[in-house]
C-alpha positions in Angstrom: -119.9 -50.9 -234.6 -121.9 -48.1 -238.6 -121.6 -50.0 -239.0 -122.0 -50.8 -240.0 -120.8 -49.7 -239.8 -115.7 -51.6 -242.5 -116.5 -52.8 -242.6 -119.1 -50.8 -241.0 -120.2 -49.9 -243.6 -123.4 -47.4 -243.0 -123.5 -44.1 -244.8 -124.7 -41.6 -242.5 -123.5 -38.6 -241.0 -124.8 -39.1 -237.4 -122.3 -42.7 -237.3 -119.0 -40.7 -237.6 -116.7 -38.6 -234.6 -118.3 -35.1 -235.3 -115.0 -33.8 -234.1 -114.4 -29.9 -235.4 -110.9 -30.0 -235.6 -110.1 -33.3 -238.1 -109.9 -30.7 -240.9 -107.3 -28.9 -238.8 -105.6 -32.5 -238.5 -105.7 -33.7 -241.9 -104.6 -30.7 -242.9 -101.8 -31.7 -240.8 -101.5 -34.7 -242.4 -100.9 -33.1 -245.8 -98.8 -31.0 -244.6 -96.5 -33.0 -243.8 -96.9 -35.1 -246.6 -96.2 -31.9 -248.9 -92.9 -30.9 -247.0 -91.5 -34.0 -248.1 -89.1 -33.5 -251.0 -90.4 -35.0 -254.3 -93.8 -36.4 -252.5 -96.8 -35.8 -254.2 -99.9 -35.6 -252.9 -101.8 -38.1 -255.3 -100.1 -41.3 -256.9 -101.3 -43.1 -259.4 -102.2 -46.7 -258.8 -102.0 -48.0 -261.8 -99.1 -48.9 -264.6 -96.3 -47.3 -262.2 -92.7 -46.8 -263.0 -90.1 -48.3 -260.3 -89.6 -44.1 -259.9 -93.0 -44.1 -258.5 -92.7 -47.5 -256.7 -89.9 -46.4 -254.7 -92.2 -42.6 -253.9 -94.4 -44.8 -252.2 -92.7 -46.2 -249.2 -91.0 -42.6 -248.4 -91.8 -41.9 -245.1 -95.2 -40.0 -244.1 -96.7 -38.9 -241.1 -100.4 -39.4 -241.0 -103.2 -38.3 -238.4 -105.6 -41.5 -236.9 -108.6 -40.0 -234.7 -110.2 -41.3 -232.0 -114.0 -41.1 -231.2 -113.2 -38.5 -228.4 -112.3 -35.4 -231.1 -108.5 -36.2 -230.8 -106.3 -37.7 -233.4 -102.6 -38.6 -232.7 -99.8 -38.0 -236.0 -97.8 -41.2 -236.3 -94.8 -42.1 -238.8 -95.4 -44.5 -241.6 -92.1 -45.8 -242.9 -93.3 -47.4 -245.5 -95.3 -44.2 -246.5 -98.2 -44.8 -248.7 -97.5 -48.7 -249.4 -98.5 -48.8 -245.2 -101.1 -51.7 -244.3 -103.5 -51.6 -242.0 -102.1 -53.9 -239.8 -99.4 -52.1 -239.3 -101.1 -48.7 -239.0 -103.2 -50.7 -236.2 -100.1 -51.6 -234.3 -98.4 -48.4 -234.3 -101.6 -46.9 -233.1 -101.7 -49.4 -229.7 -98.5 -48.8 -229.2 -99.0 -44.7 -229.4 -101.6 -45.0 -226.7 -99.6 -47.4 -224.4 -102.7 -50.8 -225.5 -101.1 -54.3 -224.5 -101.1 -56.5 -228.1 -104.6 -57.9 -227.2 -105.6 -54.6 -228.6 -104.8 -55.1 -232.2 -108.0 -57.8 -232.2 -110.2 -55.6 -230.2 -109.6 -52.3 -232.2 -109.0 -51.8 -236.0 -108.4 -49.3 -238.3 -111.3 -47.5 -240.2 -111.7 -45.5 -242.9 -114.5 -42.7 -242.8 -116.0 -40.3 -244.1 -119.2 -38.5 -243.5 -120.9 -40.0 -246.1 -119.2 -43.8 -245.8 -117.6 -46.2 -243.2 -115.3 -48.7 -243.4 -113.0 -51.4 -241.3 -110.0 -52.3 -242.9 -108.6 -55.9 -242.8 -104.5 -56.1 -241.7 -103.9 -56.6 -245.4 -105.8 -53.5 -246.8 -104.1 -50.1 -247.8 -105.6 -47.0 -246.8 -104.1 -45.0 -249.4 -105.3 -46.9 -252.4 -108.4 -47.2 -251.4 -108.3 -43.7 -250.8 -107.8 -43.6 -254.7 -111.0 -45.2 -255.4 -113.1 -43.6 -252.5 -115.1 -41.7 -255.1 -115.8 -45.1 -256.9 -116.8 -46.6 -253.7 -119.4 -43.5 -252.7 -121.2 -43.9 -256.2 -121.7 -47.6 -255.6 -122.8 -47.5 -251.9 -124.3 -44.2 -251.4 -126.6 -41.9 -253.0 -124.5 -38.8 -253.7 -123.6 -36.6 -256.9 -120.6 -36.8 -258.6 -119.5 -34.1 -257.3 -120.2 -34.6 -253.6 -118.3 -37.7 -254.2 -115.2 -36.4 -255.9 -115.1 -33.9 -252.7 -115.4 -36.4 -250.2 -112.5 -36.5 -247.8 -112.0 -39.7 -245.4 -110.4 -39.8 -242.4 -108.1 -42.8 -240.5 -109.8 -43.3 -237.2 -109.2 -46.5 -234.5 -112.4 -47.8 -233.3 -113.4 -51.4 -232.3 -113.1 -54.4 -234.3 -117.3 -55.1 -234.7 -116.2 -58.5 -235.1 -114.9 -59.3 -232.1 -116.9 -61.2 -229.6 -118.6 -59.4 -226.8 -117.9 -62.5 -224.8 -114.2 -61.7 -224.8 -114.9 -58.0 -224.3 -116.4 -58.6 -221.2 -113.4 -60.6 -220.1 -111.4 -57.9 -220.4 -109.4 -56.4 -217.1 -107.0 -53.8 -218.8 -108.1 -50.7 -218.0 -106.7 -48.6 -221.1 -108.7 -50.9 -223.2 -111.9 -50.6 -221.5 -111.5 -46.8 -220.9 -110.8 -46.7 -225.2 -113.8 -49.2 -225.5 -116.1 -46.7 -222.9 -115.3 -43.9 -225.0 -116.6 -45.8 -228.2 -120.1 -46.3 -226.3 -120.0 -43.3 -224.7 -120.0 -41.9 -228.6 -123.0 -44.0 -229.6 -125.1 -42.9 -226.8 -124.5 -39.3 -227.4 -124.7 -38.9 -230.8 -127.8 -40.7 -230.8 -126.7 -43.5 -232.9 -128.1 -46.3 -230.1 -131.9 -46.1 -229.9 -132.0 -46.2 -226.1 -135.0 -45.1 -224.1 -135.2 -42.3 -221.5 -134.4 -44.1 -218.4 -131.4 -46.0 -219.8 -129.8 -42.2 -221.1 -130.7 -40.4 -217.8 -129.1 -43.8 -216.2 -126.4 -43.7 -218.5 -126.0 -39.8 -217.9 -125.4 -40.1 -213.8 -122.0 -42.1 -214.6 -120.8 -39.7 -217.3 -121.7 -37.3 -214.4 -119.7 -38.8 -212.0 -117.3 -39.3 -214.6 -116.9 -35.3 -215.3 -117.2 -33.8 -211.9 -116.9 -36.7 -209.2 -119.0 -37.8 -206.3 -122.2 -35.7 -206.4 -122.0 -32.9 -203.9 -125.4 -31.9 -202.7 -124.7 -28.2 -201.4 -122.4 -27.9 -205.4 -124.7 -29.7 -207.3 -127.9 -28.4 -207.4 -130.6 -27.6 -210.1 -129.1 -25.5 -212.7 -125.5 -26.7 -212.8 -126.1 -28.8 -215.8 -129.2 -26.4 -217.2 -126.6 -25.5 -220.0 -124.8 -28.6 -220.8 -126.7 -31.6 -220.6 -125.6 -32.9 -223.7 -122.3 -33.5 -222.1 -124.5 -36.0 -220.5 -127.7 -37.0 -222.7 -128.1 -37.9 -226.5 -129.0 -34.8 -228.4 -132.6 -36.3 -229.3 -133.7 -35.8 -225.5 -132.3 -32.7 -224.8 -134.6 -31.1 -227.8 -137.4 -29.9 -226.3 -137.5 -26.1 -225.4 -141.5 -25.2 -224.5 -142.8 -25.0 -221.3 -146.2 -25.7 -219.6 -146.6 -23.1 -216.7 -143.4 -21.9 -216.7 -142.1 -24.8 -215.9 -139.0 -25.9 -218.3 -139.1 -29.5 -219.7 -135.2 -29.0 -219.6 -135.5 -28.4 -216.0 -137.3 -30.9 -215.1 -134.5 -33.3 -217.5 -132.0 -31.7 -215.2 -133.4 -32.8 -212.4 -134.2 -36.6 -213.1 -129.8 -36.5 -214.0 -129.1 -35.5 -210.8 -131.2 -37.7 -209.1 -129.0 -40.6 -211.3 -126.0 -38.8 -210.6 -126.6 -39.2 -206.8 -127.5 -42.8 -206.6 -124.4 -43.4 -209.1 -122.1 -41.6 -206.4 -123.8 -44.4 -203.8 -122.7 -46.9 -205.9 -119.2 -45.9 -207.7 -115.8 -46.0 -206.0 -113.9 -44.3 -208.2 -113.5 -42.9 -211.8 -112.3 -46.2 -213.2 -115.2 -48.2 -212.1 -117.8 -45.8 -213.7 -115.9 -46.7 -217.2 -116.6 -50.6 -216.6 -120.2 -50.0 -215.3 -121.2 -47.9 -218.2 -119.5 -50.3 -220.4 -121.6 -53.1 -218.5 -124.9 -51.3 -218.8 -124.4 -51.5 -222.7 -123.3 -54.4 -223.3 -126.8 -55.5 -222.2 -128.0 -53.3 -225.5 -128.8 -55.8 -228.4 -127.6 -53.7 -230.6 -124.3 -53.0 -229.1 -121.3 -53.2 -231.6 -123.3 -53.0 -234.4 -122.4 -52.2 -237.7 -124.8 -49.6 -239.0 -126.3 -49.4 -242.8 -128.8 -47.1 -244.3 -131.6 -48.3 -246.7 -135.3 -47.3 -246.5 -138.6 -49.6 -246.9 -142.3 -48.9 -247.4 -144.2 -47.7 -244.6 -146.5 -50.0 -242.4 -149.1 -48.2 -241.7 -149.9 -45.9 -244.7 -152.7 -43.1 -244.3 -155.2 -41.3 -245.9 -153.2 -38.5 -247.1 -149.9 -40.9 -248.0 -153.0 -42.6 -250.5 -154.3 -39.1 -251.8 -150.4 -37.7 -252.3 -148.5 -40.6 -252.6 -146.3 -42.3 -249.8 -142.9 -42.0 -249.2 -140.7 -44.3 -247.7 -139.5 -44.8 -244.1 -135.7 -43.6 -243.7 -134.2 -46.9 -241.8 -131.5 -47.4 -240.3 -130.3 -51.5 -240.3 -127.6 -52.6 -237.2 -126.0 -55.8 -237.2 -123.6 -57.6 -234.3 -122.2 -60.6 -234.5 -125.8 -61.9 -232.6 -129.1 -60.5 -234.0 -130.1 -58.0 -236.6 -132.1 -54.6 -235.9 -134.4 -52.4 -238.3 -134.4 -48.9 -236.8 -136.6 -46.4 -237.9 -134.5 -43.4 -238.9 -136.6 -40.4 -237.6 -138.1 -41.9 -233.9 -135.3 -43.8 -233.2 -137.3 -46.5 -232.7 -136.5 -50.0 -233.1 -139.0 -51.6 -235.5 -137.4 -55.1 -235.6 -135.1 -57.5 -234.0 -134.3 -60.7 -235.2 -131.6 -63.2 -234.1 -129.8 -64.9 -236.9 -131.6 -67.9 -236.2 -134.9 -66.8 -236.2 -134.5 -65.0 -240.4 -133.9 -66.1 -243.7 -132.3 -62.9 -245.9 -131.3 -62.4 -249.3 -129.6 -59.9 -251.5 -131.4 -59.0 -255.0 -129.3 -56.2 -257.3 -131.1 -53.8 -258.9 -131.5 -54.4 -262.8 -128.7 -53.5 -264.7 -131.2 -52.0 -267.6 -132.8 -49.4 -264.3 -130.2 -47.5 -263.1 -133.1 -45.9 -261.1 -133.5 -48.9 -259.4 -132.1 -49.7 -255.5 -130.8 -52.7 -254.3 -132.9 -54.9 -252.2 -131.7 -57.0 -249.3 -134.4 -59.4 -248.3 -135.7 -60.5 -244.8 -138.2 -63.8 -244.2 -139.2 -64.1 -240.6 -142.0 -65.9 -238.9 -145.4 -64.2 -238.4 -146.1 -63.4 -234.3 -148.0 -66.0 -232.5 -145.8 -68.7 -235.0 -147.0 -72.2 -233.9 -144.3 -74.0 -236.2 -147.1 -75.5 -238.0 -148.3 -73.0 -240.9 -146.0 -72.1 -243.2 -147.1 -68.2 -243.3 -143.9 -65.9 -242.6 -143.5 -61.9 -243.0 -141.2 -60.8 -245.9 -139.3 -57.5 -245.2 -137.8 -55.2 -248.0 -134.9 -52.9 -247.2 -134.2 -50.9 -250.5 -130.7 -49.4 -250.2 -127.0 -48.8 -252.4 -125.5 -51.2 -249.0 -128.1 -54.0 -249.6 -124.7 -56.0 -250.6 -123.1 -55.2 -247.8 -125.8 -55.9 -245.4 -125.9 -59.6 -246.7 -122.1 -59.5 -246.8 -122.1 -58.8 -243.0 -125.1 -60.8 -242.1 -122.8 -64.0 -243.8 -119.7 -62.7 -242.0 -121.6 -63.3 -238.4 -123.3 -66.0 -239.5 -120.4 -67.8 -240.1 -117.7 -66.2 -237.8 -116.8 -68.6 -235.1 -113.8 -66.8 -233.8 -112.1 -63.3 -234.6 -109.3 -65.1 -236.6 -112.2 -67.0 -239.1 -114.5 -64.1 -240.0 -115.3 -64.1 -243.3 -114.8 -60.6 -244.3 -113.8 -60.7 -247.6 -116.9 -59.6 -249.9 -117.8 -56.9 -246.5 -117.8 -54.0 -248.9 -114.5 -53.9 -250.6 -116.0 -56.5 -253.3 -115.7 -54.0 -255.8 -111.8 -54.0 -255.1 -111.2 -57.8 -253.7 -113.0 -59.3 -256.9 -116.4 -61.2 -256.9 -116.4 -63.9 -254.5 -118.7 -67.7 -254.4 -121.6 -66.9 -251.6 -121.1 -69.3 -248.5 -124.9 -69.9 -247.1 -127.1 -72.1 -244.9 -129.7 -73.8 -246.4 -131.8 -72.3 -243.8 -131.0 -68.8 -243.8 -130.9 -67.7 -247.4 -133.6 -68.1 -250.0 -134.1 -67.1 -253.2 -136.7 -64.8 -254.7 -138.4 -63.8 -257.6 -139.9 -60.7 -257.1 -141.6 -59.1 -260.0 -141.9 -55.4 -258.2 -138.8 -53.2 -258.4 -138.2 -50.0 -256.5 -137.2 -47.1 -257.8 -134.8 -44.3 -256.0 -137.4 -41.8 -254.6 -140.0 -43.7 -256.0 -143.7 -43.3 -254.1 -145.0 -46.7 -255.8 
């Protein structure tokens, strides 16, 4: 997982831990870095002296966060010259993970406004040095916003490794760390399940919180006032009434009824982690990577033809199985495609239009597909992380095993170098479109 993701590499606000007291921790972080004798708190990367050289692998202390709103301070003694890969280590050990952790978690950089997953070999801190340069390329932000822009260290799951092996897991300090990850996407709204599957979803966090349901103790009302401890956000909305009677009541009401049948069916605490883990792993979309882009509506109406449309706010997932267009404001998935079943392409936007979005490209057959006419739907995502997309669609395409993922051009191309593009015959193709979209263009 945005996703996305990094190398998740989504933009978005809703994909990051919301957690209100990181400032208070990276403050921390500073801190310490500032009581340091002779530490500064910037470096420059470039034409160094051996002086500076030797400033950089002073010891630090840095905060990492964790989905949950907690971050833990850990010693770097290699300061600022740390690699990820060791940054990922120190963090299993911190929380007591056997060494099968350091292929199911990974380090992330992440910000509000950008995600990503750093290889072993990466260097948080100078890429913290050209985090504005990376906002400006793969978001759409000010200057200024992006010289403000502060990222954050957090340990979250490798999106590359397989689900197959997840589910082989026994250790249960890796799947309570890997419930808590989907325990964030459900809440936060960034999974677009339905109803049923959150109020499902919303018994074993129940059970979770407060243990076996108690009929005489938990009765209506005893949730009225935190059910988002238990739902996404999105369902919890709703505040009129019809008759008096309180849609959030009635909400309450279908979570305890889950709540009970989950206490019928749980033994204890630990085996509610590994059966909401379960439920999700039957979510396509689970341990996706999440990007944002938008494309032009489907269905445009009169008044979009009278005013102008705008375009649909998506959001695009991809795991290491199948690919998901999600429209931004229902939630709602609009597409799902499995690798085999698209063709994609990535088109930059002219050089001479700075206006201009990327475009990453999606060929797909037409419903009802007899395997005889050659008609097929063409889908345009318009986005700063088209380039990304295709980078991560090539990295699962062509990912066999944790240790061979391709990850190299997933977002850090600016930084790594331009790479030569590795694709199938029959899933890339290339266009010629003469129609380019502009940024906040209505054509």
């Amino acid at each position: 997982m945005m996703a996305s993701e990094a190398l998740e590499l989504s933009s978005a606000g809703r994909d990051i831990p919301g957690h209100p007291d990181y400032r208070r921790l990276h403050s921390e972080e500073n801190t310490a870095a500032t009581k340091r004798p002779g530490i500064k708190k910037s470096i420059s990367w470039g034409n160094r002296s051996d002086a500076m050289r030797t400033l950089s692998f002073q010891p630090l202390t840095v905060a990492v966060f964790l989905v949950e709103k907690s971050g833990r301070l850990l010693n770097l003694e290699e300061g600022r010259n740390t690699i990820a890969g060791t940054i990922n280590t120190i963090m299993a050990e911190n929380l007591s993970l056997p060494p099968v952790a350091s292929q199911v978690f990974c380090v992330w950089l992440i910000s509000p406004l950008l995600q990503l997953q750093l290889k072993d070999h990466h260097r948080p801190f100078r890429l913290r040095k050209v985090w504005a340069e990376l906002l400006k390329k793969f978001t759409v932000v000010t200057d200024e916003v992006a010289e403000k822009d502060e990222p954050i260290l957090c340990y979250q799951r490798n999106s590359f490794f397989p689900l197959s092996e997840e589910k082989r897991i026994k250790d249960d300090r890796i799947i309570k760390r890997l419930f808590e990850e989907a325990k964030y996407n459900i809440l936060s709204g960034n999974y677009p399940i339905t109803e049923k599957d959150a109020l499902i979803l919303g018994g074993i966090l129940a059970y979770i919180e407060n243990g076996p349901f108690d009929p005489k103790e938990h009765t209506p009302g005893v949730f009225k006032n935190k059910l988002t401890d238990y739902l996404p956000g999105w369902l919890c909305k709703s505040s009129w009434s019809i008759r008096g009677k309180s849609p959030r009541l009635s909400l309450e009401n279908k979570l305890l009824q889950q709540y009970a049948d989950v206490s019928e069916k749980a033994s204890d605490v630990k085996a509610c982690y590994k059966m909401f883990l379960a439920y999700c792993w039957d979510f396509p979309f689970y341990g996706s990577v999440f990007f944002r882009g938008q494309i032009e509506r489907p269905s445009p109406s009169l008044f979009s033809n009278i005013w102008g449309s705008s375009d649909l706010p998506v959001r695009v997932a991809i795991n290491r199985e199948r690919l998901h267009v999600i429209d931004d404001n229902k939630n709602d998935i609009l597409l799902s495609l499995a690798f085999d079943e698209l063709s994609w392409d990535y088109t930059p936007a002219p050089a001479m239009e700075p206006g201009c979005l990327d475009t990453f490209w999606l060929e797909f057959d037409t419903p009802g597909y007899d395997g005889q006419s050659l008609e097929v739907q063409r889908l345009q995502v318009f986005s700063k992380q088209a380039e990304m997309m295709d980078a991560m669609v090539q990295s699962c395409v062509f990912c066999d095993d944790p240790a061979g993922c391709r990850m190299e051009r997933l977002s850090l191309s600016t930084l790594e170098g331009a790479l030569s593009r590795k694709k199938r015959n029959n899933a890339s193709f290339t266009l010629s479109n003469p129609f380019r979209k502009r940024q906040g263009s209505d054509q």
